[in-house]
N, C-alpha and C positions, 0 to 999 in steps of 0.2 A: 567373486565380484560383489561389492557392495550395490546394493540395489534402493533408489530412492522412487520419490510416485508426488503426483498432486490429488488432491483429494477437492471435490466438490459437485457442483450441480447446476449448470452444465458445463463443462470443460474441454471439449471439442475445438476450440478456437484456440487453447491458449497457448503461447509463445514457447512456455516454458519447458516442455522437452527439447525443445532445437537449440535452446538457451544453453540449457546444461549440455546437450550433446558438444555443442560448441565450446564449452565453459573448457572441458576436459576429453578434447577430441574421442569422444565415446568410449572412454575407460571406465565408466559408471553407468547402469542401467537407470532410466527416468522413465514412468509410466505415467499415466493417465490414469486417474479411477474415477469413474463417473456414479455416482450412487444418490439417489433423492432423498436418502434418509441417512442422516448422520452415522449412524449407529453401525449401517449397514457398511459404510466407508472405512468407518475405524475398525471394524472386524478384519477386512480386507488388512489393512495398517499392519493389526499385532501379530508378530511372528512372523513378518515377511518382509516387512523394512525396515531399512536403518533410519530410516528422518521423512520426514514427510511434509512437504507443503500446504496449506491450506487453503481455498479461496472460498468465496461465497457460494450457499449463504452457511459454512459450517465454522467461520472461524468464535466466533461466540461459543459455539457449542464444543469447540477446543478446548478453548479457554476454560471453559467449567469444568474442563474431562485433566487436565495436566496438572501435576503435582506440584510442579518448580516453575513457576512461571518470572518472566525476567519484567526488568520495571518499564520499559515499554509497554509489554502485555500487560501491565497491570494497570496502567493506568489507560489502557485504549480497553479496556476489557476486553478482546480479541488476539486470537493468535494465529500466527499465517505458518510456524515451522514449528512445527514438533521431532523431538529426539529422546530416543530410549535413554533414563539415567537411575542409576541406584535402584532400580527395580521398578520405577515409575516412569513419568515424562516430563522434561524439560518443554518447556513451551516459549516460544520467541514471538515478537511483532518488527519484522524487520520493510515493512512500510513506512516506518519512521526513518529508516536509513533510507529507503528509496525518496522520500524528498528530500532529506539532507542530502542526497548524491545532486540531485537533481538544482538545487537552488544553489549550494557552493561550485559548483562547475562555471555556473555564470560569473564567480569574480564580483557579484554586488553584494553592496551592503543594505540589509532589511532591517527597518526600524518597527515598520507596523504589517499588519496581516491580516487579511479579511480571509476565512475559513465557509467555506460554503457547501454547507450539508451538516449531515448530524450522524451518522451513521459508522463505523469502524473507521473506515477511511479515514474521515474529517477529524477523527480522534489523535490518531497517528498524526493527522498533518500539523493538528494543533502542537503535540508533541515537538515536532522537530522543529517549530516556529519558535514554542519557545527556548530549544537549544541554541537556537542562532539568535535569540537575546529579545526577540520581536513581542510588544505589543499586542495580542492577536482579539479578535472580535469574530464570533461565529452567528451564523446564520442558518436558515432551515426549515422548512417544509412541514415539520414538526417540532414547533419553537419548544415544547418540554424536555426535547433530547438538548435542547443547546446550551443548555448548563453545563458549560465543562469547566472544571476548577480550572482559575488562573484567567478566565476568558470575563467578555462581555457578552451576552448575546443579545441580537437584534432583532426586526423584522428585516423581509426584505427591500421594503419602502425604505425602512433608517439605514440599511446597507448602502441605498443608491446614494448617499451624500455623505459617505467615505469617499476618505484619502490614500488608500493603500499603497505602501509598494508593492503587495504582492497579495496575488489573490491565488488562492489553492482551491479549486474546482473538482468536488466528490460527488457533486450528483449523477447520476447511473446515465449514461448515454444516450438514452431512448425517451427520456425525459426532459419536457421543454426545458427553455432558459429561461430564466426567470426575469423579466424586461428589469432596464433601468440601473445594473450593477454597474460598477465603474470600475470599466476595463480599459479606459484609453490611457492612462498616464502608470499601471499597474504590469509586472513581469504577470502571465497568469502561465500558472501551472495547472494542469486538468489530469485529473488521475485516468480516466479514460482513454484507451489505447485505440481499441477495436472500432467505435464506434462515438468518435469525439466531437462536439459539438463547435468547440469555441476555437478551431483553428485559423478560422476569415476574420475574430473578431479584432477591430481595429484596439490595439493595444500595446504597451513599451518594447516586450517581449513574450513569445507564447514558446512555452514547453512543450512540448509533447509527453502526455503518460507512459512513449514506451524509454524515457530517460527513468522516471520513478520507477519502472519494472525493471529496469537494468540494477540501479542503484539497489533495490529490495535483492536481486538475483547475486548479485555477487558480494553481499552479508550473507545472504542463505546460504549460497554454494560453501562457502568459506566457515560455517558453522557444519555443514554436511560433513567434509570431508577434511577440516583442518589444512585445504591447501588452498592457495592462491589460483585462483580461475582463469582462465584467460581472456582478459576481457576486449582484446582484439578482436579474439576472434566470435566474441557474443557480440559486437558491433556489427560486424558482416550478417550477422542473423535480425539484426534490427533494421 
């Protein structure tokens, strides 16, 4: 039996064993590895699995480690799924599929994009914003990361008098909001599952992060195992 795992710190909460149990009614083994120190993870990894998911905070440290990284990954510097290839590793960022799942599901059309955060996530989101043709302007808590090619970056004062359609929300859960954003007339999508900030806030449409987790799970499963997942039955687990 092909055997997969997530890799990160901490990981105890995450969806994704029940995702893939569901994905492929348990015909694949999915573990959990919880390890504080990268190094200590990927040890675990070599010679014991076929593919590996990545979450925070080691997908950076992925990235530097895989030999073939794909151009999502390359351009978010980050990688969420690794796979043994040619005697090295394949590296993927399929957080970029999870909000292209998540925003073409809704049927609209995005012209502009306010990106908010600076960090892997926001990278990715930028990504798939500009695949679906958007304008996008990013924002950030650490305005030096918010250089990302293709973008504008802003304060958060010059964020509050945008026009978005669509506002993609990476900031980590536990961390205030940031007043003044403009979320009334904007779809917002929040990468945040577990503990999400912006579900009361008054605005066009709100996503939930565990559509982005779906969207990211069934690219990843589908690179695991070259089959089509069942995503019925990963909705029943959502």
């Amino acid at each position: 039996m092909k055997q997969f795992a997530l890799i990160g710190h901490p990981v105890a909460g995450s969806l994704s064993p029940a995702l893939f149990r569901a994905a492929y009614q348990g015909r694949y083994a999915y573990d959990l590895v919880d390890r504080a120190r990268f190094e200590d993870a990927w040890q675990v990894f070599v010679g014991r699995y076929d593919g590996i998911n990545v979450t925070a905070p080691f997908k950076q440290d992925a990235f530097a480690r895989v030999d073939f990284p794909d151009a999502q990954a390359r351009f978010t510097g980050a990688v969420n799924l690794v796979l043994p290839r040619d005697g090295g590793y394949a590296g993927y960022n399929t957080d970029v599929d999870g909000v292209l799942f998540a925003l073409r599901e809704t049927g609209l059309h995005f012209a502009d994009a306010l990106v908010v955060g600076t960090g892997g996530a926001a990278r990715a989101a930028v990504y798939a914003a500009q695949v679906l043709g958007c304008s996008v302007t990013v924002c950030g808590r650490s305005p030096e990361k918010a250089d990302v090619p293709g973008c504008r970056a802003v304060s958060f004062e010059e964020a509050s008098q945008l026009h978005p359609d669509v506002i993609i929300y990476t900031l980590p859960g536990r961390a205030p909001v940031p007043p003044g954003l403009p979320f009334s007339d904007a779809v917002v999508l929040e990468a945040e599952y577990r503990i999400p900030q912006l579900e009361a806030v008054p605005c066009r449409l709100y996503l939930s992060g565990k559509r982005w987790l779906l969207g990211q799970a069934v690219a990843g499963y589908k690179l695991f195992t070259g089959e089509e997942p069942c995503v019925a039955h990963m909705l029943k687990v959502l």
